[in-house]
N, C-alpha and C positions, 0 to 999 in steps of 0.2 A: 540176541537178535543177530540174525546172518549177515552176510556182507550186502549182499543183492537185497535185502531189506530195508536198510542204509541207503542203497543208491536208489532205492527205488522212489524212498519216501521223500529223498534229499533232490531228486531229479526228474522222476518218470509224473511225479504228482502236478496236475495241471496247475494248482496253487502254486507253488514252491516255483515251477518254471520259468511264471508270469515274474516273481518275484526277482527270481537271478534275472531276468532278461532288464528286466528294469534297473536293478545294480548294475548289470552289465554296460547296458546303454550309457547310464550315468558318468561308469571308470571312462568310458570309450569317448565321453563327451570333452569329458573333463581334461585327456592324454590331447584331443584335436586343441581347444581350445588356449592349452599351457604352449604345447607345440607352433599356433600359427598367432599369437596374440597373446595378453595381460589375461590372467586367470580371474583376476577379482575373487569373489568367491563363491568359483564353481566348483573348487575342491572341497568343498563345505558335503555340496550335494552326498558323496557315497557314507561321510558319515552320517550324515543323521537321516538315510535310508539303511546303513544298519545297526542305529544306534537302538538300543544302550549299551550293545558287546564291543561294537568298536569304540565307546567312549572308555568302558573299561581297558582297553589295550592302549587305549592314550597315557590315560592314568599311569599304569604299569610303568610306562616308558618313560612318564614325564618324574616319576616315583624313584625310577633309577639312577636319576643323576638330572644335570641341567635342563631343560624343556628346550632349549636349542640345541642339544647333542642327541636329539630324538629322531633315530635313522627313518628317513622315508621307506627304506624297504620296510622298519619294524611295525611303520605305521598302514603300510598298503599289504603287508599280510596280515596285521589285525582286522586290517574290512573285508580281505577274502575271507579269512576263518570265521568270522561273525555272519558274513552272507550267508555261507553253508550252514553255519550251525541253525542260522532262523531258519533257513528251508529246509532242512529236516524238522523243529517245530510245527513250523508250516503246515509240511507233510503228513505230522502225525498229528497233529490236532484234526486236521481234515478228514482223515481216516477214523478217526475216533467218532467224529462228530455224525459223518456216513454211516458209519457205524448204527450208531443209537437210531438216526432217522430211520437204516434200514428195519430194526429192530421194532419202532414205534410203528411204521406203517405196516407189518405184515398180523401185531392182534391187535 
């Protein structure tokens, strides 16, 4: 698979967009929220929008050693690489799925 097929399926696919924007929204909520006030948990939200890849990057890290010496960066790039990884899914389920529909309606 090419690189522009990658970005295509992981970005340019209306599915996958609606998806990140919604992750996005979420991180962007969450950064206001810690920043002007008590988070409670709103940091809760991006994982379990892209869970079950960012639970497994939890694991990994909590697997590593103490679950309090669990870097926040290691934890806020396991929800970006899990966002991306769903939305290429996404992507290509959608494409697949168009696919067959194209398929079924033309005999």
């Amino acid at each position: 698979m090419h690189f522009r097929a990658l970005l295509r399926l992981t970005f340019a696919n209306p599915v996958s967009a609606v998806y990140l924007g919604i992750v996005g929204a979420s991180i962007v909520f969450e950064a206001a929220v810690a920043t002007f006030g008590d988070p409670g948990f709103v940091g809760v939200w991006p994982f379990l929008l892209t869970a079950p890849a960012s639970l497994l990057f939890a694991m990994v890290g909590m697997g590593a050693g103490d679950p309090a010496d669990v870097s926040y960066w290691f934890l806020a790039g396991g929800v970006v690489v899990s966002a991306l990884v769903q939305a290429f899914v996404l992507g290509a389920l959608t494409q697949t799925l168009r696919g067959r529909l194209r398929r079924t309606a033309t005999r």
